[in-house]
C-alpha positions as CSV (number, residue, x, y, z in Angstrom):
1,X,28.6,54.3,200.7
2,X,30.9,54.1,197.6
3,X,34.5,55.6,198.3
4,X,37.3,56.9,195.5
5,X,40.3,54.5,195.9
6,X,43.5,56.5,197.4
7,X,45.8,55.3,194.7
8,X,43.4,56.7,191.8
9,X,42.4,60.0,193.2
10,X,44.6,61.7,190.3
11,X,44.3,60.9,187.1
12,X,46.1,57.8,185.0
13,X,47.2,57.8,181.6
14,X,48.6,54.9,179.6
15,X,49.2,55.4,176.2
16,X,52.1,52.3,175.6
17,X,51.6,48.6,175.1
18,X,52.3,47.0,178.5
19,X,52.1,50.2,180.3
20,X,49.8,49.5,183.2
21,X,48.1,50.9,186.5
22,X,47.7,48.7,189.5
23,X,45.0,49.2,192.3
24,X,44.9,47.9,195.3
25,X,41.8,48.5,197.9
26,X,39.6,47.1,200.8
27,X,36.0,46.3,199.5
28,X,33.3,44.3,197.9
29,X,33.1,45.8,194.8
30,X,35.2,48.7,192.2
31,X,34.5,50.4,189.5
32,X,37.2,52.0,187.1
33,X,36.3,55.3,185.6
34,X,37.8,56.8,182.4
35,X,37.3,59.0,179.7
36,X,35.9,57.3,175.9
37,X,38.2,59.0,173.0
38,X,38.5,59.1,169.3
39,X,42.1,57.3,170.3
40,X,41.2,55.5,172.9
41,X,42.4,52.4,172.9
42,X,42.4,48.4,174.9
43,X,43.2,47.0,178.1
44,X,43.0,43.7,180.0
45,X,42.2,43.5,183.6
46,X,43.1,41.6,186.2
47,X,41.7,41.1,189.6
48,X,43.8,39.6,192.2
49,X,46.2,38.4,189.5
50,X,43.4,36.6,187.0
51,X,42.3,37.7,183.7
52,X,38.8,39.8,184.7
53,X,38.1,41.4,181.5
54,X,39.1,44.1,179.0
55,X,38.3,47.3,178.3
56,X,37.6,48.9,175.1
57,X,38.5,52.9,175.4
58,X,37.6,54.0,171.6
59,X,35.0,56.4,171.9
60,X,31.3,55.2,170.5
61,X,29.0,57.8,168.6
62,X,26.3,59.1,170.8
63,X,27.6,57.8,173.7
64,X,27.9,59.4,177.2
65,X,29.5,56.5,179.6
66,X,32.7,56.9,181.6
67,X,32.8,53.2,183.2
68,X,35.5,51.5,182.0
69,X,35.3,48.3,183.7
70,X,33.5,47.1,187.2
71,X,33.2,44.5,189.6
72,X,30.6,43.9,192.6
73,X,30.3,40.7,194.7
74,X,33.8,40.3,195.7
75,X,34.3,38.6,199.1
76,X,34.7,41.7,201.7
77,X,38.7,42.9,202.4
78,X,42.1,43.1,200.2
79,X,42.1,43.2,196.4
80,X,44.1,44.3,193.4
81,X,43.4,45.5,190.2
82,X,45.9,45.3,187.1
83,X,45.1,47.3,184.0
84,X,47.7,46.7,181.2
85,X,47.3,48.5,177.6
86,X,47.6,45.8,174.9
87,X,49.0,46.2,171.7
88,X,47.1,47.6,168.8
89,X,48.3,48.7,165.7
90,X,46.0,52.0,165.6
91,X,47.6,53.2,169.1
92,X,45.5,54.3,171.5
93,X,45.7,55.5,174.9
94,X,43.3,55.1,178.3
95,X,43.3,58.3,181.1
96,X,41.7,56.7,184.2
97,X,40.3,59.3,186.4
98,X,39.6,57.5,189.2
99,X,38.1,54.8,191.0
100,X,35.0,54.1,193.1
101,X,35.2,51.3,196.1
102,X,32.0,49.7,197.2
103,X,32.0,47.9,200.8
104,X,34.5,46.8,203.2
């Protein structure tokens, strides 16, 4: 059964270049959850310290998604997730609402 992550049970925002969130769980899988905006802006993300992915957090017309970025297949225990902003000359912020842990 899929769990929220302690250290994201409030909300995140990061609206700064560099600014970044760090999760750490117990699992098999995560899935980061955010909100799309007109001003949303880019991330990359790391899992246990390597480059995983990036998100993109500018909204997309007709769109009704709030996953940001997710993994699944991870060997079962310890993990940490980096997200850190990157720069963009339009701005841009991310709020991360929270995250959902699959496995042990």
């Amino acid at each position: 059964m899929p769990r929220t992550a302690p250290a994201l049970l409030n909300s995140v925002t990061l609206d700064a270049a560099g600014s970044e969130a760090t999760l750490q769980f117990k699992g098999t899988g995560v899935a980061v959850l955010g909100d799309y905006t007109v001003n949303g802006g880019r991330a990359e993300v790391l899992l246990d310290n390597q480059k995983a992915g990036e998100i993109n957090a500018k909204k997309v017309p007709n769109t009704n998604d709030n996953v940001y970025w997710f993994v699944t297949g991870l060997k079962g225990g310890a993990h940490t997730v980096t997200i850190r902003v990157l720069p963009s000359e339009a701005g841009g912020l991310l709020r991360i609402v929270r995250a959902v842990v699959y496995g042990k």
